[in-house]
C-alpha positions, 0 to 999 in steps of 0.5 A: 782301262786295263779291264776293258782292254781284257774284256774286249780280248776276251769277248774277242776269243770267244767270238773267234770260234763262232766266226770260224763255224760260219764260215766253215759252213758259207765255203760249201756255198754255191759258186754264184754266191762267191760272185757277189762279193762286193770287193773286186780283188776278192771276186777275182782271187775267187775266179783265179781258183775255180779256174785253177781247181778246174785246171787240176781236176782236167788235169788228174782226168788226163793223167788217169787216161795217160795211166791206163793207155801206158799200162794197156802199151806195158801189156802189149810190149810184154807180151811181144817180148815175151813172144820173142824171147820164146820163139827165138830161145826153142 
């Protein structure tokens, strides 16, 4: 009895890292494929992350436009300072 509990855990270590390679290699499948999962909680755990992934990569687009906005503002405030500053020191 002992010996066939540890062959089933060794069968079962061995098989664990090819598990892990298949599905390494299914997560770069397409996101139609991740619809046809046959459990329901599943399919929507997948669709609240795409929407979330989404969320995050709107949301990183917009803070570059925010980014750049702000500095091309910095560059027009220093400019009028220092304008200012100048034509007030002479």
């Amino acid at each position: 009895m002992k010996s066939t509990i540890a062959a089933v855990i060794t069968a079962s270590f061995v098989l664990l890292p090819l598990s892990g390679v298949s599905a390494q290699e299914s997560s770069g499948a397409k996101p139609s494929a991740t619809s046809e999962h046959p459990d329901e909680i599943v399919r929507m755990h997948q669709q609240v992350a795409a929407a979330n992934r989404e969320y995050r990569r709107e949301v990183a687009s917009a803070q570059k436009v925010f980014d750049h906005k702000k500095a091309e503002a910095k560059k027009k405030r220093d400019v009028a300072v220092e304008a200012a500053q100048h034509g007030t020191s002479q």
